[in-house]
N, C-alpha and C positions, 0 to 999 in steps of 0.2 A: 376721789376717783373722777365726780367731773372736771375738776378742773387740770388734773393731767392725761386725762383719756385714754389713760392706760387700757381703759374698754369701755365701749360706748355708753351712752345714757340714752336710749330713744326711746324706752318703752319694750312695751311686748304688742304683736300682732297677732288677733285672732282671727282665724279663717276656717270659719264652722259652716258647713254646707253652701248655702248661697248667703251668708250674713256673713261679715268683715267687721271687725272693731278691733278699734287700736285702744290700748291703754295707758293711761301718764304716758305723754308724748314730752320725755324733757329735752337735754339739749344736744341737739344734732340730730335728732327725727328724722325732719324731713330729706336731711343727707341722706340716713343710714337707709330711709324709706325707699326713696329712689334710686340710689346705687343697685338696689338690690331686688328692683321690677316691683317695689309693693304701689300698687295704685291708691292714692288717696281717693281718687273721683270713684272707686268700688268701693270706700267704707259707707256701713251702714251708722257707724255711731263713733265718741270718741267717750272716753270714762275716765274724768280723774278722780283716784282714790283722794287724793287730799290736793292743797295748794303751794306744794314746797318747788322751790327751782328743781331739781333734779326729781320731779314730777310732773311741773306744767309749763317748763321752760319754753318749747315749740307748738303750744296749744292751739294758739292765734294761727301762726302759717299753717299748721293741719288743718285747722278749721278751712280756711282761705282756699286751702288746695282741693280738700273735701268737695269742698262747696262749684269747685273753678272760678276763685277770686269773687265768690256772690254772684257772678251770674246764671248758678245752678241751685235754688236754693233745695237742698238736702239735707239729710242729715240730721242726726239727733247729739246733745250734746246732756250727760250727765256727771254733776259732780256738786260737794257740800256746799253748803250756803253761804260759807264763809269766803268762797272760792267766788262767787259769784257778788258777794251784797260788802261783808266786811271788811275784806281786803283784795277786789278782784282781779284775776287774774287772764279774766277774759276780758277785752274791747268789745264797749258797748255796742260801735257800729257791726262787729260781727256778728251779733247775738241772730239779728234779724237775716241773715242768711241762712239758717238753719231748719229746718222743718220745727224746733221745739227743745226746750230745753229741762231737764226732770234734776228735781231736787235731789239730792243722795239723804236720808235719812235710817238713823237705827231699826232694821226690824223690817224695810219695804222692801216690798218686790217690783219688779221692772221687766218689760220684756222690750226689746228688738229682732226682727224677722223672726225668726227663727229661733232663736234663743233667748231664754229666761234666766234672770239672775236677782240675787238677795245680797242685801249688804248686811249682813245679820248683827253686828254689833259694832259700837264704836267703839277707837281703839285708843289708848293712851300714848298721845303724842302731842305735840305743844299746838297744831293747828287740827283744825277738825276732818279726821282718817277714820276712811272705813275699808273694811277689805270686801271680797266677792268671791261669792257661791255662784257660781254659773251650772245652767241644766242647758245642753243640748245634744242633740242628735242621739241618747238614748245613752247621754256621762254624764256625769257630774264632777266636777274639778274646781279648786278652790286657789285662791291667789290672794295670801296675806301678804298684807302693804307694812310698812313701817308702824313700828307700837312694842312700847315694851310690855312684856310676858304680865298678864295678869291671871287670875282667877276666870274661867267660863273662854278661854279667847281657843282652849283645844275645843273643846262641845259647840263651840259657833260652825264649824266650818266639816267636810269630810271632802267624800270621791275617792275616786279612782287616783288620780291627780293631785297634788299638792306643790303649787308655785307659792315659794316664801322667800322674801326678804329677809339676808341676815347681813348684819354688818360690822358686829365687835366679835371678834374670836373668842374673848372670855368676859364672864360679867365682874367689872371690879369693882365693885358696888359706888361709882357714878352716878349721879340722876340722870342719866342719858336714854332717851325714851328710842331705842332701838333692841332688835334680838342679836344674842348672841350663838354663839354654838351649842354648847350647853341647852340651852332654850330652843332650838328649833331639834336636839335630838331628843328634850321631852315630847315636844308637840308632835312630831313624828311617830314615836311611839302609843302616843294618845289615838290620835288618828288615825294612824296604820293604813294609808293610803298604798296602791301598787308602785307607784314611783314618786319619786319628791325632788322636786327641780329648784338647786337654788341656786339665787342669783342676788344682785344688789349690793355688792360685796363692798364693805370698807376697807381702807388699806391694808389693817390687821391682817384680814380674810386672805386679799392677795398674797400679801408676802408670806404667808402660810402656805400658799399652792392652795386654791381653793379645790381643786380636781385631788389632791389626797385628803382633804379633808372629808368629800363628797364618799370616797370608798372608805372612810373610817366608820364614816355613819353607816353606810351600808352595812358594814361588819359587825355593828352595834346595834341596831335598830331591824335587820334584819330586812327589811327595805331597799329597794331599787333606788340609788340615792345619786343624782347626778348633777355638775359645776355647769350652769350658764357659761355660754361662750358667745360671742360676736357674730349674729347669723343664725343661731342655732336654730334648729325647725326640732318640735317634735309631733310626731305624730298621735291622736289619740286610737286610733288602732292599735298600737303597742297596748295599750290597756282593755282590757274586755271585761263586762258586764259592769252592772252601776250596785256602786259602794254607798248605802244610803248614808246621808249626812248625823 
């Protein structure tokens, strides 16, 4: 999917009261950013779940832009160790533009402005992935990153909310460390979140129609279940009260 853009890769943009945070910024970001009025010099922070291309491909120019090219230094930057020391994928000279940079570890908690978040367990995938429990403004919403289904990975995470990455339509017993469908309509129904937004889609996914795939779950899971598109905004006022984790 990145490499024929059949639909973008930029990440997701969060814009929780007065705090802004982009997530895996991969590749086309800072296009998809700009065409579309999001201001880099308003984020309060950038988060990558893991170090794969089609998660940290635009990391460097969002920082850049963040920051306005280092001559503003801002900004908070969180993500795994591996991402930073083993094989990194941030430039060193940009480190030091930043207000600070936080390790992502199993089990930690982290706040930015206004909002709190947990990467509550590490995920099985070949680079070191964590996903996020985010608390703010009186939700709780979760956003699993790449990792195939194991044991404890529905009990890590809840809310109102549930953004998950799926990317095989069926599991065909491959060592491919990604969820399939199957797999994200157990977790769904584990979690039992108000709505479940998915996105991240592998080829499979597409040429399935991801958008009837999204109303099949619904019909099965019972669940508010809906296909990421290009742009997509949702709001969390659609969801009311907080779904403990």
């Amino acid at each position: 999917m990145v490499i024929s853009q059949l639909l973008a890769s930029g990440g997701l943009w969060l814009s929780l009261g007065d705090t802004e945070i982009l997530v895996d910024p991969g590749p086309g970001c800072i296009v998809h950013s700009t065409k579309r009025k999001l201001r880099a010099d308003k984020l309060s922070a950038i988060i990558l779940s893991h170090r794969h291309l089609d998660h940290s491909a635009d990391v460097n120019v969002m920082i850049e832009a963040m920051t306005q090219g280092g001559f503003k230094r801002r900004g908070w930057l969180f993500a795994p160790a591996d991402a930073l020391d083993t094989d990194p994928v941030i430039y060193p000279y940009l480190r030091d533009f930043l207000d600070g940079i936080e390790v992502l570890q199993e089990g930690k908690s982290y706040s930015v402005g206004n909002v709190s978040f947990i990467t509550p367990v590490r995920h099985v995938h070949p680079v070191e992935t964590y996903g996020i429990l985010f608390r703010a403004g009186g939700h709780t919403f979760s956003y699993i990153t790449d990792s195939r289904y194991f044991d404890g990975l529905c009990r890590s995470y809840g809310g109102e909310l549930l953004i998950i990455n799926v990317v095989r339509l069926e599991s065909d017993g491959r060592p491919i460390d990604h969820l399939s469908v199957p797999d994200v309509a157990h977790i769904i129904k584990e979690i039992k979140p108000q709505t479940a937004i998915l996105t991240h889609f592998g080829m499979t996914i597409w040429r399935a129609k991801p958008w009837e795939i999204a109303q099949r779950l619904s019909e099965e899971t019972g669940v508010r279940v809906l296909a990421a598109r290009d742009g997509m905004k949702f709001d969390l006022a659609e969801v009311e009260g907080e779904t403990p984790p």
